[in-house]
N, C-alpha and C positions, 0 to 999 in steps of 0.2 A: 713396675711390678709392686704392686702393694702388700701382698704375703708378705709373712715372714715365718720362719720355725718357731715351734709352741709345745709346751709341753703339759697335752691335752689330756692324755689318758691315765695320768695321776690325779686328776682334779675331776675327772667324769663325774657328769651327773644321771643317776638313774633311777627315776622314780612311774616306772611303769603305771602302775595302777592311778596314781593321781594325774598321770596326766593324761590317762583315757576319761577319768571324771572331770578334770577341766576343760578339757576338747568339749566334752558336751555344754555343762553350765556357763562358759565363758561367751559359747554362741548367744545362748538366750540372756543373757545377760548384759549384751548391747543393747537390746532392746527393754528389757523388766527393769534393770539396775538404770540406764541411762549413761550407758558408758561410751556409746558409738559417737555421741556430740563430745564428749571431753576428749576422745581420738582426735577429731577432726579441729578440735582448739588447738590440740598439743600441737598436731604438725603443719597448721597452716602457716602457710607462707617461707616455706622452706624451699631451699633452691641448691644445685650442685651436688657432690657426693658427700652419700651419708652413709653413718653407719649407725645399727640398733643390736643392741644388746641384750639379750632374753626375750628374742619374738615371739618364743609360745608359739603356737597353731598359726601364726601370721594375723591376727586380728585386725595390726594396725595397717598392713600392705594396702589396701582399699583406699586409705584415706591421705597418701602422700598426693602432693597438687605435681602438677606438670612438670613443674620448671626442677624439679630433684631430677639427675641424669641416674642417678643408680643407689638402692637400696642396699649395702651389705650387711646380714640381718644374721647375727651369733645367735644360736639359739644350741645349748650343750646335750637338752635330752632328745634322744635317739627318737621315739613316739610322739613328741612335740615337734621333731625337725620335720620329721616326714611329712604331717600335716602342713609346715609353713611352708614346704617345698611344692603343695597344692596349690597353697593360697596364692603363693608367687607367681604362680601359670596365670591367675584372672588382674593381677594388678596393673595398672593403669600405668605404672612405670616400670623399670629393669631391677629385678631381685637376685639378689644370689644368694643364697642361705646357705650356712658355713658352719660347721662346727666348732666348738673353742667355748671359753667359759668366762666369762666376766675379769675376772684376776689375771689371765694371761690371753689376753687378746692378739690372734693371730696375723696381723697386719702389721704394715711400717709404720713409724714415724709420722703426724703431721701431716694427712693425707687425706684428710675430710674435712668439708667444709661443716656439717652438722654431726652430733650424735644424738639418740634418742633409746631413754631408760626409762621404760614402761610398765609399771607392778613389776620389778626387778633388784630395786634394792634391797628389798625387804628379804627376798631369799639367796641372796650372794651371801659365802662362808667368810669374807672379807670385804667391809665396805668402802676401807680407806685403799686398799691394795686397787679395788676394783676401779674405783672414780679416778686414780691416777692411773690407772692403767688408757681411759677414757681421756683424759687430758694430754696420756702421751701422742694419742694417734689424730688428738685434732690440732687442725694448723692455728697457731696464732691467732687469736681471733676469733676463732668457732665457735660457733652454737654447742650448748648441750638445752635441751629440752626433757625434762621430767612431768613424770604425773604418777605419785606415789603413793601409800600409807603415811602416814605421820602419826603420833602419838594423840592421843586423844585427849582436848581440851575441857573434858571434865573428869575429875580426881576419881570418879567412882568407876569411868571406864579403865582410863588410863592403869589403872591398879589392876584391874582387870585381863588388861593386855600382859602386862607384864608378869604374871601370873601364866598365862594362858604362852606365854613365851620360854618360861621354864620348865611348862610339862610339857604337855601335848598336842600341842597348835603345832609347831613345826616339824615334827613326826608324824601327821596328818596333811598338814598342806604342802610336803614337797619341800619344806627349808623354810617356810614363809615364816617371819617375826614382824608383830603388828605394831610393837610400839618402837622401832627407832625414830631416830630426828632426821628424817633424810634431805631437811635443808638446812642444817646444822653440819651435818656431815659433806654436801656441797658444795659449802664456802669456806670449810677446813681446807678442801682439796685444791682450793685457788681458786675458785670458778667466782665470777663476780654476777650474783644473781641480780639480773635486771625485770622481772615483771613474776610472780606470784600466786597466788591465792587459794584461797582455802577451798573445798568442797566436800561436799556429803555424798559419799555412794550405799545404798539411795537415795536421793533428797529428800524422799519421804517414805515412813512405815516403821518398821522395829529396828532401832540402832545397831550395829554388828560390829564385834572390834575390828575390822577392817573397814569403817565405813568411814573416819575420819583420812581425808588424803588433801594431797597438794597436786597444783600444776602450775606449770612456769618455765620461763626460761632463763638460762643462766650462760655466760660465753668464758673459756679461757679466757685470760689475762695474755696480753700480748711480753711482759716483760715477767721475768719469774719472780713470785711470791714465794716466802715462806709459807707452808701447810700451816696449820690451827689444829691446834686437838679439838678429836670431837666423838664424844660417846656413840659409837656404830654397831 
């Protein structure tokens, strides 16, 4: 049994409204932005049981390959589950979509061969609580695959974001902050990132402070590391 008791309804998330407007723009936005191929980079080649963390509407359920036996997909808002509980009916492989929140993940120990954190670090209320929470439940060895925000590598964005992180961006998008280090924060958590790279969403047209991100993969450490501080 892979459950475990959670304690979920102190940590709820509820952001109705914005996640009726991301349902919508998040569709068109596979296609406009260019995000349905950085899906399909994140989790190729993936195999066994996985778990994903903040599926949103289920965007990514499409694009898991075969050889993955089963999808267990946390997703905390109530209007966001409902949709990924759709998208799991047409998926190519076995979905379960579960309630529970980043910070206290409702499963056992060691129990997954992959996890996958998808535009999610950016709005978990704990970045370090969350990514160990993430390394608790993958076995020795496990995959974590990311494709996040990152801070943006020019001064006049970047100042920008973080601005736009102390007013009003996150009381508009749902919790979302554009300028953490979320591969900084990563390899604080133990995770030893093996492959990388930078990307533009969208690769081309007017820059957005969400446009600078990362995708990569990174696996537990099979022997325990000390954590790394890491601005989250």
């Amino acid at each position: 049994m892979r459950l475990r008791s959670a304690k979920t309804h102190r940590d709820a998330v509820h952001h109705p409204v914005f996640a009726r407007y991301y349902a919508r723009v998040s569709v068109a936005a596979e296609t406009t932005a260019g995000i349905a191929p950085v899906r399909a980079e994140l989790l190729s080649g993936l195999s066994g049981q996985v778990i994903e963390i903040g599926a949103g509407n289920g965007l990514n359920f499409a694009h898991y390959p075969p050889a993955v036996r089963e999808v267990v997909a946390i997703e905390p808002e109530a209007t966001l589950r409902r949709l990924a509980v759709r998208s799991a009916l047409g998926a190519g492989v076995p979905v379960d979509v579960m309630p529970g929140t980043a910070e206290a993940l409702p499963v056992r120990d060691g129990v997954f061969d992959a996890a996958v954190v998808s535009l999610v670090l950016c709005t978990v209320r704990d970045v370090r609580r969350s990514l160990a929470e993430v390394r608790r439940v993958l076995r020795p060895g496990g995959e974590l695959r990311f494709f996040e925000h990152v801070r943006a590598d020019s001064r006049g964005m970047a100042a920008a974001q973080r601005l736009l992180d102390r007013t009003v961006w996150p009381r508009l998008t749902g919790g979302c902050h554009t300028s953490r280090d979320a591969l900084a924060a990563i390899e604080a958590a133990g995770f030893v990132v093996e492959a990388h790279r930078g990307i533009r969403i969208p690769e081309r047209g007017v820059r957005l402070p969400t446009s600078a991100c990362v995708v990569g993969v990174a696996r537990r450490a099979r022997a325990a590391e000390p954590a790394r501080s890491a601005d989250g």
